[in-house]
Each structure stands twice: as C-alpha cells, then as structure tokens.
N, C-alpha and C positions, 0 to 999 in steps of 0.2 A: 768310328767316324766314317760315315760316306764319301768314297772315290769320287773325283771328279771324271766323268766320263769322255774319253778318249776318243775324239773325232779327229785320225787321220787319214789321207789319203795321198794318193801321188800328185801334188801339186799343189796340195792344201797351204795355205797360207794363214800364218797362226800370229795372234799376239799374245804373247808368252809373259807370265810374271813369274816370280819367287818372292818369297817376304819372309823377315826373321822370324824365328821362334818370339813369340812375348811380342811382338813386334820389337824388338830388339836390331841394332845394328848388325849389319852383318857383314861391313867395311869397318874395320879401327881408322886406316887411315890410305894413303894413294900407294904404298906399297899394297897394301890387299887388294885395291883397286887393279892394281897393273897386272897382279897374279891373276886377279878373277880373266882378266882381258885376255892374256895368254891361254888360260884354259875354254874360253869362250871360241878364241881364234881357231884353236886344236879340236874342238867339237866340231868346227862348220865345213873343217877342210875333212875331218875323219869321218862325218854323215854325211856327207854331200849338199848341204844345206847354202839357202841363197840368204844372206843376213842383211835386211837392208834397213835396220835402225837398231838404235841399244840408246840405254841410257843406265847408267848407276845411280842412284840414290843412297839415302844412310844404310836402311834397313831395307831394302830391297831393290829389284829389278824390274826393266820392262826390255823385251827383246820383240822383233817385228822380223818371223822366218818363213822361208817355203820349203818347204820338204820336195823334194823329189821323188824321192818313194815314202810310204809312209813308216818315218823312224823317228819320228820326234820326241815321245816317251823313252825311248833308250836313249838317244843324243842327251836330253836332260838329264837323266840317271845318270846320264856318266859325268857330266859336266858338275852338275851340283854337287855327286860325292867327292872327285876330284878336287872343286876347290876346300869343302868344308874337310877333306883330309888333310892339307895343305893348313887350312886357316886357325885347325887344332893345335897342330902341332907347332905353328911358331906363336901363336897366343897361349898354350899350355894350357889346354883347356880337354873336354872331352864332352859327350852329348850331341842332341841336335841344334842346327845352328837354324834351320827352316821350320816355319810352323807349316809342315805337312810337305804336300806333295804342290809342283808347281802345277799354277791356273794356266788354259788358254780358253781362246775363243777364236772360233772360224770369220775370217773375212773376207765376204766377199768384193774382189780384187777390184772390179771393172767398178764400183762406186764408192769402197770406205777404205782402200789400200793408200791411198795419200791422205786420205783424213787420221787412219792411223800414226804415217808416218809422222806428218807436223805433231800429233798428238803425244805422241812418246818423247820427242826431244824438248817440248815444251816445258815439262811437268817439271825441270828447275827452277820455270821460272813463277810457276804455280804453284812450287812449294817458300816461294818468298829465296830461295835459297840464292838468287841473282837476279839483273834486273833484265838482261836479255839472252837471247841462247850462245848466242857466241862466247857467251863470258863463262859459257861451262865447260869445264876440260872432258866430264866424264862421260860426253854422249857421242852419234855419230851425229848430229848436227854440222859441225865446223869442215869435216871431211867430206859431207853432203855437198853443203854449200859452196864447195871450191876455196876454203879459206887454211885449209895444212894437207898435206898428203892422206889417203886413208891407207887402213890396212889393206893387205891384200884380201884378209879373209871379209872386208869391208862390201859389200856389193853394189857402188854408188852407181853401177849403170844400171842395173837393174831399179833402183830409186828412182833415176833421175829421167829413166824412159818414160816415166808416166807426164812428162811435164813439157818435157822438148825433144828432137832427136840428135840435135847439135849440143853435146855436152858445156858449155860456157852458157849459151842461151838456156836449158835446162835449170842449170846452177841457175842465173837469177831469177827467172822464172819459183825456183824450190825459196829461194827467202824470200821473195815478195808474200806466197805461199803460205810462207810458216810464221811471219810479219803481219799478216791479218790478223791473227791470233792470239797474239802478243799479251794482249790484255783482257784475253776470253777467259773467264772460270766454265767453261762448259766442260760438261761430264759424259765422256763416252758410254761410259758404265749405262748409263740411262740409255741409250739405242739400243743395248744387247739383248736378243731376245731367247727366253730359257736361260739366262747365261754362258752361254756357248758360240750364237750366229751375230753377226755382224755383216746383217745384209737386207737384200729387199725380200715384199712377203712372198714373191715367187722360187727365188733362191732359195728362201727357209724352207719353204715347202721341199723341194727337192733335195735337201740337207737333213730333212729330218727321214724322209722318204730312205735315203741311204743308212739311217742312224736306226729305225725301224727294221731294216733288213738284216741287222745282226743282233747275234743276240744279245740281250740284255742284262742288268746284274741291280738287284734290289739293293747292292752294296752302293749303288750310283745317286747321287740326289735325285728327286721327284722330279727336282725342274728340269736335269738335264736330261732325264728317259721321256717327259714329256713329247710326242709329236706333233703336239696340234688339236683343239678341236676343232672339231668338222662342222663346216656353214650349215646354217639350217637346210638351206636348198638342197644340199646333199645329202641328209639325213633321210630328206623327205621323198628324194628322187629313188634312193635305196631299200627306204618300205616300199613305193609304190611296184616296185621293180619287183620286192620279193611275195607281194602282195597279188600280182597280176593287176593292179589299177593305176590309175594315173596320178600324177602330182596332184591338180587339182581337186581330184576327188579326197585324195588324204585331207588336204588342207581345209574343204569344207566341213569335214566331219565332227562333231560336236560331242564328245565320251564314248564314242565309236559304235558298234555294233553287234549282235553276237556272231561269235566267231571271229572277231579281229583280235587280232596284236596287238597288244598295248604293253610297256616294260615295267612289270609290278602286276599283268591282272590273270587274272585264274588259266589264263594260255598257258602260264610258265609258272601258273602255283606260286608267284611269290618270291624267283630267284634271282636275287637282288646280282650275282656276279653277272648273271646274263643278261639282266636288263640295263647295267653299268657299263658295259665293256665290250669293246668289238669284238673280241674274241671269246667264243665259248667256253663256259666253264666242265661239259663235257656233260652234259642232260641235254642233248640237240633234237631228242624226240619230245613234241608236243606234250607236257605234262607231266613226264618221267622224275620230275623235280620234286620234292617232299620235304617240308619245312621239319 
C-alpha cells in the first residue's frame, strides 16, 4: 500500500487523523479515552509541539498541531505505538489496532487555521453523537471556550489569538465562532487539494514548489507527488523561450512547421516520456530517441 507523503516543516501546521483498523473502535470506553489523552499530553510536551484542538471519536481521531521543527512523523510513531501498546495489553488482545499510518494535511494558517479549528471540535455533533459541543467531554472545545480548565499541554492561547487578543473577549468571540456552524454538514475534506494542502492557490503553489524540491518516492500516492499542472500561458511562454520566438507566434501556428517541436512528432521520434514530462528521460539530443 502507498505511503502518505510527509509534508513537514518548521512551523507547519497539520490536521492530523488516526482511524481503526476495519474501521473498528479504537476507545472501548473513557478509561482508554483518558490514557490516549495522557499519552497525547506526553507527545506534545516531548516534541515540542503547539496542540490547539483534539477531539476523540469511537474509532478514531482528529488533532489540530504545529510543529516547530519538523517532527510530526516521529511525535506520531511514538504516540500511536504507546497508546496501542497500552490498549493491548489491558484489552488482551494483540495486532493492529490503526488501519495504517496516520493522515495529515498542511494548513495554511492565515485563512483555514480557525476554520480547522471550529471544524474538528464540531464533528460530535455531526456524528449525531450530541446535540452541541459543549455536551462533549472528549474534545478541546469546552477548555477553548473558557467553560473548565485546559491541560497544560492544551495551547488555548495559541487558538484563541486568532480571534481576540484579550483572552475572555477571544473565548466569546471562539463560540460565537464555532455556533455558526452548528448545523452545517460541510466537508472540509472537499477544500483539500492533492489531499495534503489546505490553502489558497498561491500558497499551494509554494507548497508544492517545497514538496518538488525533495525527493520523491513512487511508494507515495499519485495525488500527493502531484505538483500541479502548468497554465497554458506558461507552457506556451517556455517553448517560445526555448524556441527563440514569441508567445504569440506559437499560439498562431496551425500543425506547426518543419523544424518545430511538437511532443509526439519526428523531433523526438516518438518519445512519449519526453513529451509527458518536464523532466528528461535522458535522449536530450534532437533525435537520439528510437522506438
């Protein structure tokens, strides 16, 4: 099965899931709740990590982190084996307890970091499992909104800076907030693009820009190694460029000329990798290619 590809970096900010094997529970009950919380608390103080939303569900999780340096893959490693060592051994069981490795996707902060937020604490009440957020023990909701103490490993000022700078004004401001929403079925999942970015198309571009400049692993889904295709205009500005002519003149031209470039015609004999793909397939002199 293909890896999810790993986009961190220092400052990145991730929304993070896990989900059962089978989709299968992966809480019996609020005692495994409280252990996962203890070993979630113990990840964020031991990575360095800025935690500013969680929520439990049956069979899975959603967590809302920033990295400071980029450790999030390990921070998870260790958090998931730790509880599912823990959740074996007082359930008497053995196996995995995760169908795979956990998903994230990158957010970008200055536009979908509070739409995250309200979004993860939400989801109990989208799963029908109650009728508002407050009525849920297992999120940070309640400790957001100024309504019980949070953890320490909780980061509600870091949450609550997006909204106010006077922490009480902040707090109502955050449930007024996350009270729009109430009764929205909308789907973040549907904004994400590649399934990885959660942002606008200028940031993706620069996101993927970063994700191109390392190397890459066929072991990765298609979607997530994806960079982007390139606007026509650019396509057309980079033959004219390599052509010695101008945009315009590409654009008039009608099955081209002899001696032009064309991806597929007798220039390149036919070599379908180099006329696909930005990168050469290693036939870079005119012709050299043989079918």
């Amino acid at each position: 099965m293909a890896r999810a590809l790993r986009t961190d970096f220092p400052g990145a900010v991730h929304h993070v899931t896990s989900r059962g094997n089978e989709r299968k529970a992966i809480f019996a009950d609020d005692r495994d709740r409280e252990m996962f919380l203890h070993y979630l608390g113990r990840a964020v103080v031991r990575f360095g990590w800025s935690l500013t939303a969680y929520v439990l569900m049956t069979n899975h999780f959603h967590l809302v982190v920033q990295t400071p340096e980029p450790n999030l893959s390990r921070g998870m490693q260790w958090l998931n084996t730790a509880y599912v060592v823990w959740f074996n051994r007082r359930h008497e069981r053995s196996g995995h307890l995760y169908g795979g490795r956990f998903k994230a996707f990158l957010i970008q902060k200055e536009c979908y970091f509070t739409t995250v937020l309200r979004y993860v604490v939400l989801n109990p009440v989208r799963a029908n499992m109650v009728a508002r957020p407050e009525n849920y023990r297992w999120s940070s909701y309640r400790a957001t909104a100024g309504l019980e103490a949070a953890p320490d490993w909780l980061d509600t000022t870091a949450a609550l800076a997006a909204f106010a700078p006077e922490p009480k004004i902040a707090e109502m401001f955050y449930r007024d907030f996350v009270e729009q929403k109430v009764a929205s079925k909308e789907r973040l999942w549907d904004k994400v693009a590649n399934g990885i970015y959660l942002g606008s198309e200028e940031w993706r571009r620069k996101m993927r820009n970063a994700v191109e400049s390392k190397p890459r692993s066929t072991d990765h889904p298609k979607a997530h190694r994806a960079v982007g295709r390139p606007k026509m205009h650019r396509v057309i500005a980079a033959v004219a460029n390599a052509a010695g002519d101008t945009p315009s003149a590409i654009r008039s031209r009608r099955g081209g000329q002899s001696g032009d470039w064309r991806p597929g015609s007798d220039g390149m004999k036919g070599c379908s990798p180099c006329a696909a793909s930005p990168r050469p397939c290693g036939c870079e002199a005119k012709g050299t290619y043989q079918e």
